[in-house]
C-alpha positions in Angstrom: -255.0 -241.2 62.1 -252.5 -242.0 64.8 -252.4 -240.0 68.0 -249.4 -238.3 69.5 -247.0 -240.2 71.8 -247.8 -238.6 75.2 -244.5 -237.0 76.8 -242.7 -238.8 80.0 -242.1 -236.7 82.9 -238.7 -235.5 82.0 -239.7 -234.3 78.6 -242.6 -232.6 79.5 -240.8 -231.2 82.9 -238.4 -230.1 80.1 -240.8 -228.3 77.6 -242.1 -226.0 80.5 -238.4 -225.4 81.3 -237.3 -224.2 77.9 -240.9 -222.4 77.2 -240.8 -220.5 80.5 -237.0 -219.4 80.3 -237.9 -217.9 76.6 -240.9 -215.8 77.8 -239.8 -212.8 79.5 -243.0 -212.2 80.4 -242.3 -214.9 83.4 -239.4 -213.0 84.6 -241.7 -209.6 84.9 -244.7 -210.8 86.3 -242.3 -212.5 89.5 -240.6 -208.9 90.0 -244.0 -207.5 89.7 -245.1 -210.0 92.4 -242.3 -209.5 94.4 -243.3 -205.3 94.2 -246.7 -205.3 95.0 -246.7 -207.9 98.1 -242.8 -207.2 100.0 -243.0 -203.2 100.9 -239.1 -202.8 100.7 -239.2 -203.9 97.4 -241.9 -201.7 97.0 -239.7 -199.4 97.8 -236.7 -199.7 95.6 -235.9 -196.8 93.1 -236.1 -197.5 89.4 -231.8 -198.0 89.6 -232.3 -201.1 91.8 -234.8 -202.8 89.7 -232.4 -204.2 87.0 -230.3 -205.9 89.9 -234.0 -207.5 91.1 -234.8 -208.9 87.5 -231.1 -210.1 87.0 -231.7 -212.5 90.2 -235.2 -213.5 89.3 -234.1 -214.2 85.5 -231.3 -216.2 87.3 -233.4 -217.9 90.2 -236.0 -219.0 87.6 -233.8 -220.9 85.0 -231.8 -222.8 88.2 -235.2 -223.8 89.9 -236.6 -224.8 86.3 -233.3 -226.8 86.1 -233.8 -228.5 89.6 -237.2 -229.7 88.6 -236.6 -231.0 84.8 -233.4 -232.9 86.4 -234.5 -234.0 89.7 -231.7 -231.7 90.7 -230.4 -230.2 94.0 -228.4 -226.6 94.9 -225.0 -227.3 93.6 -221.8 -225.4 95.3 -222.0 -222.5 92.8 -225.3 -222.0 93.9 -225.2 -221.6 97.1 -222.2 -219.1 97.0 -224.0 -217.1 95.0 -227.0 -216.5 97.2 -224.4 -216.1 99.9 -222.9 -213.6 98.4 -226.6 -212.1 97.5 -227.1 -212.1 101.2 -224.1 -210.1 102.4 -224.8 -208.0 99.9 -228.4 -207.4 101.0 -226.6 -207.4 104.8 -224.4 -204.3 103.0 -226.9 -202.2 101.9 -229.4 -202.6 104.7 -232.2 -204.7 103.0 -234.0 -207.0 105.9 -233.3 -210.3 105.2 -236.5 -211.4 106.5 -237.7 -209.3 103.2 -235.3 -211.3 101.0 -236.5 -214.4 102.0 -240.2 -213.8 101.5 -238.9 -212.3 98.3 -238.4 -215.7 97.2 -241.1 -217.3 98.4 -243.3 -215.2 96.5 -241.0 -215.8 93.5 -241.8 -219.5 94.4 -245.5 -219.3 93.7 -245.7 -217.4 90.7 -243.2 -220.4 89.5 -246.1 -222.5 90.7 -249.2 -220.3 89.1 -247.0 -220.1 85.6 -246.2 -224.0 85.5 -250.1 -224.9 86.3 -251.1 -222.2 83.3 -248.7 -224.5 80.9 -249.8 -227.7 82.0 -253.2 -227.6 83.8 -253.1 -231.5 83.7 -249.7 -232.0 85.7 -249.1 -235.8 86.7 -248.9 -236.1 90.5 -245.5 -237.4 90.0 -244.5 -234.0 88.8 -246.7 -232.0 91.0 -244.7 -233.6 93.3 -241.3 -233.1 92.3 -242.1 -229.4 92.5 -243.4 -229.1 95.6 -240.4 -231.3 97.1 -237.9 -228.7 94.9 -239.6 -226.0 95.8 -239.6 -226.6 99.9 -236.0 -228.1 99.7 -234.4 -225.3 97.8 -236.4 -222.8 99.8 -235.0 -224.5 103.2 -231.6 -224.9 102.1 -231.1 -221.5 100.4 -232.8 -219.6 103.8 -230.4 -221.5 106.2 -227.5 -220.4 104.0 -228.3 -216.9 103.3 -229.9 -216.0 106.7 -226.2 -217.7 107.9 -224.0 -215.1 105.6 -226.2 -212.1 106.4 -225.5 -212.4 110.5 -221.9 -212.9 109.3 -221.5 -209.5 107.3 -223.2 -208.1 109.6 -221.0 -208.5 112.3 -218.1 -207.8 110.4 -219.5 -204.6 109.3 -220.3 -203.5 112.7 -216.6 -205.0 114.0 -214.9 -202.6 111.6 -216.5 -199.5 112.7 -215.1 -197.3 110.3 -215.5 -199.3 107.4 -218.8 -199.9 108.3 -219.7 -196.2 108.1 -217.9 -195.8 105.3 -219.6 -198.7 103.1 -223.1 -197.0 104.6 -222.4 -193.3 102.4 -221.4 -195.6 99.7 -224.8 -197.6 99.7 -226.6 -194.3 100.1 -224.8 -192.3 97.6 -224.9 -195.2 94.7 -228.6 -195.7 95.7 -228.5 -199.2 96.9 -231.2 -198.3 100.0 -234.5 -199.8 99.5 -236.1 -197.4 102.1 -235.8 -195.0 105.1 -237.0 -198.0 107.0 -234.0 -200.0 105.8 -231.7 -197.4 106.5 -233.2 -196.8 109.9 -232.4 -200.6 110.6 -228.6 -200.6 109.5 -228.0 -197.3 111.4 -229.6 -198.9 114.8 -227.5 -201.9 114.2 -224.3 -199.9 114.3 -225.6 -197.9 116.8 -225.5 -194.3 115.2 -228.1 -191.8 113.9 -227.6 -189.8 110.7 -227.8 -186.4 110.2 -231.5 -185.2 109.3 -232.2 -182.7 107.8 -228.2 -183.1 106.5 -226.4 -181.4 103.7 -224.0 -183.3 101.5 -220.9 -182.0 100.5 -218.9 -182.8 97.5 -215.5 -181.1 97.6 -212.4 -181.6 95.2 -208.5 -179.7 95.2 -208.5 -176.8 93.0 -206.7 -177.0 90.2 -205.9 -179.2 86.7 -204.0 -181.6 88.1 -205.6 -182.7 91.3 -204.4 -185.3 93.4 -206.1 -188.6 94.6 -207.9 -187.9 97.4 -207.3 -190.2 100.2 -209.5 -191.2 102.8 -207.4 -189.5 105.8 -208.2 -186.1 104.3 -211.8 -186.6 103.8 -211.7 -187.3 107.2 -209.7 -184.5 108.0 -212.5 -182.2 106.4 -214.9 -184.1 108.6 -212.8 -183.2 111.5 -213.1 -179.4 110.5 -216.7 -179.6 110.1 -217.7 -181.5 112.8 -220.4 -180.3 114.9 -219.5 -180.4 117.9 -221.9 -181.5 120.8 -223.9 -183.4 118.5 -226.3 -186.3 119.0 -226.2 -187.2 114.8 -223.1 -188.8 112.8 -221.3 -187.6 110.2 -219.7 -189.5 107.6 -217.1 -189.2 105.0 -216.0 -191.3 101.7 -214.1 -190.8 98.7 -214.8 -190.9 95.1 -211.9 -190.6 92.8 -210.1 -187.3 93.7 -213.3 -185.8 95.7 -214.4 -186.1 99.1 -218.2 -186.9 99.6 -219.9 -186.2 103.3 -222.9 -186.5 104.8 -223.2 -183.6 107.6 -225.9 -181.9 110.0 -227.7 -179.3 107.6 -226.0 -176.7 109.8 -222.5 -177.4 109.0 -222.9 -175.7 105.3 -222.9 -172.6 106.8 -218.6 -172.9 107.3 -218.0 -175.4 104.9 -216.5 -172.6 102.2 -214.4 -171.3 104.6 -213.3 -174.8 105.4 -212.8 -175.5 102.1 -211.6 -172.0 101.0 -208.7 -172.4 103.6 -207.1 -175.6 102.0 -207.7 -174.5 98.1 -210.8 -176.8 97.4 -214.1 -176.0 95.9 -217.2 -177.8 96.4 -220.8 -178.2 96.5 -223.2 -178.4 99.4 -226.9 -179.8 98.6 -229.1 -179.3 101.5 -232.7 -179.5 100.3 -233.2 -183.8 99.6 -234.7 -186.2 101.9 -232.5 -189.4 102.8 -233.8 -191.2 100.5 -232.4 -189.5 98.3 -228.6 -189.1 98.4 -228.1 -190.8 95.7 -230.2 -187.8 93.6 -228.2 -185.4 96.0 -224.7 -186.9 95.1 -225.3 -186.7 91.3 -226.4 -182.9 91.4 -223.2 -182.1 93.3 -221.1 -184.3 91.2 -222.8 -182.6 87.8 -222.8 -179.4 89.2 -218.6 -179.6 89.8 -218.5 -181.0 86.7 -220.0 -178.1 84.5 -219.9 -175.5 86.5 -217.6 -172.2 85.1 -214.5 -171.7 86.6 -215.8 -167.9 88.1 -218.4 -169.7 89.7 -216.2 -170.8 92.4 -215.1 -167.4 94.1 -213.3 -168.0 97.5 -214.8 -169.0 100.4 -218.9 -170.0 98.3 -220.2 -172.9 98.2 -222.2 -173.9 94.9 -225.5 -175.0 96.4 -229.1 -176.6 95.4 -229.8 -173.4 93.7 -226.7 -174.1 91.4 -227.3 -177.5 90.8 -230.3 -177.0 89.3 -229.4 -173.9 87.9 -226.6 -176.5 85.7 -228.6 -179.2 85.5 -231.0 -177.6 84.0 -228.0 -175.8 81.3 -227.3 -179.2 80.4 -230.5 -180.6 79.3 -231.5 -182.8 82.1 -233.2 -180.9 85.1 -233.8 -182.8 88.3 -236.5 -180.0 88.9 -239.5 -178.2 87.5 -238.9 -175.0 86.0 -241.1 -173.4 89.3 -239.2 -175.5 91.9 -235.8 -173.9 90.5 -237.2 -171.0 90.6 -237.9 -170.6 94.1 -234.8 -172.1 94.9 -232.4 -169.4 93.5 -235.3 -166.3 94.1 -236.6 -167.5 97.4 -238.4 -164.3 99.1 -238.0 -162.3 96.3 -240.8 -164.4 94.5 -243.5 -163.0 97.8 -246.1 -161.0 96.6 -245.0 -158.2 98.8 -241.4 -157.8 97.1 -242.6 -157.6 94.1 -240.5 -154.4 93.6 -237.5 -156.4 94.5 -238.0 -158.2 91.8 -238.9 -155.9 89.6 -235.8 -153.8 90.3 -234.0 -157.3 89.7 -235.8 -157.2 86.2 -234.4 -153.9 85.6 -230.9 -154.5 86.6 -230.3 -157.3 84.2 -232.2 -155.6 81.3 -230.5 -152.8 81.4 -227.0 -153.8 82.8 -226.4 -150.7 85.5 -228.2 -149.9 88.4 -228.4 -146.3 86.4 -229.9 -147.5 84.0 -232.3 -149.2 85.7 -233.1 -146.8 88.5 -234.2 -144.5 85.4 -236.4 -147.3 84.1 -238.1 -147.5 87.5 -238.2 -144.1 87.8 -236.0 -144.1 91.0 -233.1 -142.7 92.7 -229.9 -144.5 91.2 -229.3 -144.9 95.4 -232.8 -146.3 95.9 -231.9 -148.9 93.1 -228.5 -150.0 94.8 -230.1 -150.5 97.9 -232.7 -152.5 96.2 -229.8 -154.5 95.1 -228.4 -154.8 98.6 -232.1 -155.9 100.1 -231.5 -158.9 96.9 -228.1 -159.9 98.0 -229.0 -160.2 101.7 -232.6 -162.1 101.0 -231.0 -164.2 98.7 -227.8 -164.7 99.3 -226.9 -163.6 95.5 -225.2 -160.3 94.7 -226.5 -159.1 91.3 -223.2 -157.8 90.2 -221.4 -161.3 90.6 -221.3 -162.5 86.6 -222.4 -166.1 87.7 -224.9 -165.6 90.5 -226.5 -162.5 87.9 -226.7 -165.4 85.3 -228.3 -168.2 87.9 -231.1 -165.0 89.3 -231.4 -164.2 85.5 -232.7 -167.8 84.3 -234.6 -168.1 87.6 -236.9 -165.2 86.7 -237.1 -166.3 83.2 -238.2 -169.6 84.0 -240.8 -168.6 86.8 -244.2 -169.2 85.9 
């Protein structure tokens, strides 16, 4: 019986390389790693994690590389986790974070090459350890270098700065408040908290595109004046997206009625989520009828869901809608409100209804009033009857 011919260094370096790269299990237990022990990672919505595994798929085959070949960072390399850093610079990610980051991807490397070969040679125990701290040196000079770099130039170019910062936030590229927090300190501004964020867009079929001087001139309408907080505008295609004070919703349909736009105002998401703010808006302009938009109203959160939830994909429980469209009317002690509500829509005239209930037909219009003013819905408008009508179907 003749033995096996034991593998040289650069096979066996070689056989971990191409067995690692094919298990994607490798791949998921460093982004796991990298989730459980660097909090803004932890932090990071489901939308950033692809981006995270894309860089750890990519990281682990050009380390695995560096080792089997006695290799070093090449050019393309080290542009790439450049660019990686100004990105991270751009959307407010520490890179003190990103750094650590990798060297936590650097010891589940480690842990995953040991489980393949628990009787490494010293020579290529070696070899890793001197790839490992060279790479991790090189690659944290170069990166730490291009994040200072973007970061100036983001805060020399003020108002593309602010600009790229609703961008981030609205696409979701914020790992945390924290992070936020950071990149608005660094340009020296605070944002708007609570805020409401407006979607707007020209009435009519064949709408313009929007330039970025007249989302700015909304901004100008809206401003509030005296105010410690900043408010910032980008564009989209042909719509205007800002981020304002929470008060400012108040005159934004007037605002907007005045110049023949329509939009949406969402008022009720933390800032970490603008992202979920700016797809409710943008959904909600998308579907919503055409007699939804009378002159001078707003769609709001109550709409949003109200559409979202029309289309199949609610970003809400059935409850949370609810209380959103019906807000005091669902308090134990207007009951009658609501039941007069109940009435209304049943029947389809407040005559109708007032005879149901057993009322005066004047009792019942004022009942009507007392919904309009508490809820800022008037019964007899088709659309907001239709939003109140689902709402009290799909209370609990």
């Amino acid at each position: 019986m003749t033995s096996k011919p034991a593998q040289g260094p650069a096979e066996a370096r070689e056989r971990i390389w191409q067995e690692m790269i094919a298990d994607p299990r490798v791949v998921e237990a460093i982004v796991a790693a990298v989730h459980e022990q660097v909090p803004v990672y932890a932090a990071l919505d489901d939308s950033r994690l692809p981006e995270v595994r894309a860089i750890a798929a990519w990281g682990l085959e050009r380390l695995l590389h560096l080792w089997a070949t006695d290799g070093t960072l090449e050019p393309a390399d080290l542009r790439r986790f450049r660019g990686i850093a100004a990105a991270r610079a751009a959307d407010g990610r520490p890179v003190q974070a990103v750094l650590r980051a990798y060297r936590v991807a650097g010891t589940v490397l480690t842990d995953e090459i040991a489980a393949r070969a628990p009787r490494l040679t010293a020579e290529d125990a070696f070899a890793l350890a001197r790839m490992l701290l060279t790479t991790l040196d090189t690659l944290s000079e170069e990166m730490a270098t291009a994040y200072a770099a973007t970061s100036e130039d983001l805060t020399g170019d003020r108002d593309r700065a602010l600009r790229l910062l609703l961008d981030d936030l609205i696409a979701g590229r914020h790992a945390s408040v924290g992070a936020l927090t950071d990149r608005s300190a660094r340009l020296g501004i605070q944002l708007p908290d609570p805020y409401c964020l407006l979607v707007a867009e020209p009435v009519g079929a064949d709408r313009p595109d929007m330039a970025h001087d007249a989302a700015a001139g909304l901004l100008d309408a809206l401003a509030v004046p005296g105010g410690e907080v900043t408010s910032l505008a980008t564009v989209r295609g042909s719509r205007a997206v800002l981020l304002l004070p929470a008060g400012a919703a108040a005159g934004a349909g007037a605002v907007l009625g005045a110049r023949s736009w329509r939009g949406c105002a969402i008022t009720g998401e933390s800032l970490d989520r603008v992202a979920v703010a700016h797809r409710l808006a943008a959904d909600a302009l998308d579907t919503a009828p055409a007699h939804a938009h009378r002159p001078g109203r707003l769609l709001t959160d109550a709409d949003a869901h109200v559409l979202a939830l029309l289309a199949g994909h609610p970003a809400a429980a059935p409850d949370h809608i609810a209380r959103l469209v019906l807000g005091p009317l669902t308090d134990p002690g207007r009951q009658h409100l609501l039941e007069a509500l109940t009435a209304y829509i049943d029947t389809g005239s407040a005559n109708a209804a007032a005879r149901e209930l057993h009322l005066h037909a004047q009792s019942l219009r004022y009942r009507l009033r007392r919904i309009h003013e508490l809820t800022g819905r008037d019964p007899r408008d088709p659309w907001q009857r239709l939003t109140l009508d689902i709402a009290r179907t799909v209370r609990p």
